[in-house]
Each structure stands twice: as C-alpha cells, then as structure tokens.
N, C-alpha and C positions, 0 to 999 in steps of 0.2 A: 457877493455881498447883498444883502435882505436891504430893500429900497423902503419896503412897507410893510404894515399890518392890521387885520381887521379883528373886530372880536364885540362882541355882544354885552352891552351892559347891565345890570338890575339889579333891583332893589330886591336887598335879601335880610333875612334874619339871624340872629346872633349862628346860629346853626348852619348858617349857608341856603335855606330853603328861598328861592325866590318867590317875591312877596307878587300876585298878579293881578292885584289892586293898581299896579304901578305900571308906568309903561317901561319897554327896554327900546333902549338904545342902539343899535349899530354903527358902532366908529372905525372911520377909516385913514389910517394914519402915515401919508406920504414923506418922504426924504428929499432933500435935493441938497445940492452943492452948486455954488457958483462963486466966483471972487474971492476965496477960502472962508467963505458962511455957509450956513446949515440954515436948511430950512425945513420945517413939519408943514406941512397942509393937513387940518384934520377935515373931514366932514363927515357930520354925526347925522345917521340917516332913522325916521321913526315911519311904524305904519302906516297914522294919520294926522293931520292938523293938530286934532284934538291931543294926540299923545304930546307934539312939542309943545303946543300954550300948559300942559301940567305941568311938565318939566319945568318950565318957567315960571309959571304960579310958585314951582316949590324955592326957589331964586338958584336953579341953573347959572342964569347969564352970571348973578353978582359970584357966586362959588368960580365959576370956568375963569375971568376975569380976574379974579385973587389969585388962580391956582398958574393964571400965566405971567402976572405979576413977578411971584413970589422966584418962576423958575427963570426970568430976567434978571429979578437979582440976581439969583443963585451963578448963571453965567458971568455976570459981571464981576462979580464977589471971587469967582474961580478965573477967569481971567488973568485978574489984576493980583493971582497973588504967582502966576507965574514965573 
C-alpha cells in the first residue's frame, strides 16, 4: 500500500504552459493510521524565502485553510451518513 506522494506544483495557463513568473511548489504528502484515524502530513517545500512570502502575498494560507476546512466537512458530512 502507497504511504505517500510527492509532485511539483505551478502556476499555469489555460493551455497547461507553466507560468515562470511564479514560483513552484514541491508537496509532500504522508499517510498514517493510528486508533482507526487517518492522517496526511503535508509539507510543501520552495527554493527560497522569497518564493514562500509570494505564495502568500498571493493568499496561499487563506486558500490552503478553506481547502482544509472544506475537506473536514466533507469527512464529517460522509461519516454521519454511514
């Protein structure tokens, strides 16, 4: 069974072309199990400083934050209609 996965993010255009204005991201996405929970660890790795404060300037945190939000419902929401 596949524990994790890694893969390269960026900013692209309607076409697929990545934009290199922009920085890329490298995310790393672990699994675990304990007490019958799931867990992800992510951590998203950038070249330098400067590429993570852009990311952020562009509101990363508030987007990442909503997108984890949203998949908490979604668990909850799936859960409870078991």
């Amino acid at each position: 069974m596949h524990q994790s996965y890694s893969a390269n993010d960026a900013f692209c255009d309607e076409n697929g072309n990545i934009n290199p204005d922009f920085p890329r991201t490298f995310w790393t996405n672990r699994f675990s199990e304990a007490n019958e929970r799931s867990t992800v660890h992510i951590t998203l790795q950038y070249q330098q400083l400067a590429d993570l404060e852009k990311i952020i300037e562009l509101g990363f945190r508030e987007g990442f934050s909503m997108a984890m939000d949203n998949l908490d419902h979604y668990f909850l929401t799936a859960s409870n209609k078991q």
